[in-house]
Phi, psi and omega in degrees: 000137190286181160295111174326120156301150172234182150322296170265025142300347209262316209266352203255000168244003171262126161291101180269112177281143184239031191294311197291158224288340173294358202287130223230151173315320158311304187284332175280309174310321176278336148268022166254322156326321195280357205247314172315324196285339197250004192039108170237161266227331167195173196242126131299113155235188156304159193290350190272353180276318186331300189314314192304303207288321204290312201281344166271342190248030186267159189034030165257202166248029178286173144251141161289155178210175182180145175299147135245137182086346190280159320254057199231353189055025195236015135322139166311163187266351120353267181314280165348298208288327175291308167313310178314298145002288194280355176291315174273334158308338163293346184108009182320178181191356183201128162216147190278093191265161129256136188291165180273074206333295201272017169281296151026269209280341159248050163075102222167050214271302183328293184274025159262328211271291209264020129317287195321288190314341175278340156271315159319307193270336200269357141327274199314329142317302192239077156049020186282154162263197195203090157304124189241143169298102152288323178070076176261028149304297156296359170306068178300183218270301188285333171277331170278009170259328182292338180293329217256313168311314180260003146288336180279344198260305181282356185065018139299148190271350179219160159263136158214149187325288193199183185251002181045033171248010198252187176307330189227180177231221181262137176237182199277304201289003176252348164273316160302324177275018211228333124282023174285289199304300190272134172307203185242009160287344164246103195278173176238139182233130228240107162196151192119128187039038190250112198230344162246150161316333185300323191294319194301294197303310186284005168278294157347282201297324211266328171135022179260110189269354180219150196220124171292124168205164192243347167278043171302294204277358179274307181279312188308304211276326143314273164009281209293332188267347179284286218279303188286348162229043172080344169348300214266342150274352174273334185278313145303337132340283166304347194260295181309322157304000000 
C-alpha cells in the first residue's frame, strides 16, 4: 500500500527559484528562509549568489542548485564548464545547464553531445548532479527526443522542460514525452509557469519528480489545507484508480 501524500512529500519535490535578474539581496535572503521554513528540496539561485546561499543553507537538507548558461546556453562550453566549477567551489551540489538550442536545431548533435558531457563529467567528479534545460518551447517533438537521447547518453540525471525565461514554459505533454524518451536513470524536472499545487500534482502524475517555481509558498500553503481535509489523499486516490 503506497504512502499517503503529504505536504512535505510536495515541498521535497520543489526546486524554489530565485532567478530573476531583478531580484534584490532582500529578497533572495527571504526566499531562502522560505525554502528552509518549507524544507524544499532545493534553493535554484543565480550564480552569483551561490557562496550566500551555501552559507544561509548550511546544516539544513536544502540543497544549493544554480544555472549554468542561463538563460540561452550560448557560451562557449568553456566559458560553461568554468562557471560550473566556480559554482561548485561555491558550494552548489546541483546545476542546472542550458543546452545550446540553436547548436540542437541545427542538426549540430557532436557539439551538444560534448557541451553537455563537459559538464555532466566536470559535475560528476565532485559528486554534483546536473539537469539540463531543453527550452522545448523551441523545440519540435524530433529535437526534443534527440536532446533527451543524447542527454541520456552523456549521464545526465535530468532533463527539464524550459528555463521560464522563454517564449512558453512546461506543459504536461512535454513531460510525458520527455518521460517516454528517457530511461529510468534519468528523472524529469518540469518548469516555467507552475504556480498552483493543482499544476505540482499533474505534473507529478506525467512523470516529473522535481518542479522548478518561483511559487513555493503559495502551492505549500494549498498543500497543507488540501492534506488537513483530506483533498489530498483523495487525489491520489484517484490518480491510483
Amino acid at each position: 500500500m503506497s504512502k499517503q501524500l503529504t505536504t512535505r512529500d510536495i515541498a521535497a519535490m520543489i526546486d524554489h527559484s530565485i532567478l530573476k535578474p531583478s531580484s534584490t539581496l532582500d529578497e533572495l535572503a527571504a526566499g531562502l528562509e522560505l525554502a528552509k521554513q518549507y524544507e524544499t528540496a532545493s534553493c535554484c539561485v543565480r550564480s552569483m549568489d551561490v557562496a550566500r546561499t551555501a552559507e544561509a543553507l548550511a546544516g539544513t537538507n536544502v540543497l544549493v542548485c544554480t544555472v549554468i548558461g542561463f538563460p540561452h546556453g550560448v557560451c562557449p562550453t568553456e566559458v560553461k564548464v568554468f562557471e560550473a566549477n566556480r559554482a561548485m567551489d561555491d558550494g552548489a551540489v546541483e546545476l542546472d545547464m542550458v543546452l545550446p538550442v540553436g547548436m540542437l536545431k541545427s542538426g549540430e548533435y557532436a557539439y551538444v553531445e560534448q557541451d553537455i558531457g563537459a559538464i555532466v563529467d566536470a559535475a560528476h567528479a565532485r559528486q554534483a548532479i546536473v539537469k539540463v534545460i531543453l527550452e522545448n518551447y523551441d523545440l519540435t517533438d524530433e529535437e526534443k527526443i534527440r536532446a533527451c537521447k543524447i542527454c541520456e547518453q552523456v549521464g545526465a540525471d535530468y532533463v527539464k522542460t524550459s528555463t521560464g525565461f522563454a517564449g512558453g514554459g512546461a506543459t504536461l505533454a512535454d513531460v510525458r514525452l520527455m518521460r517516454r524518451t528517457c530511461g529510468p536513470q534519468v528523472a524529469v524536472k518540469a518548469a516555467g509557469g507552475i504556480r498552483t499545487l493543482e499544476d505540482v500534482l499533474q505534473y507529478r502524475a506525467a512523470g516529473a519528480t522535481r518542479i522548478g517555481t518561483s511559487s513555493t509558498q503559495a502551492i505549500l500553503e494549498q498543500a497543507a489545507q488540501w492534506e488537513q481535509t483530506g483533498r489530498l489523499k483523495e487525489w491520489e486516490e484517484d490518480e491510483i484508480t
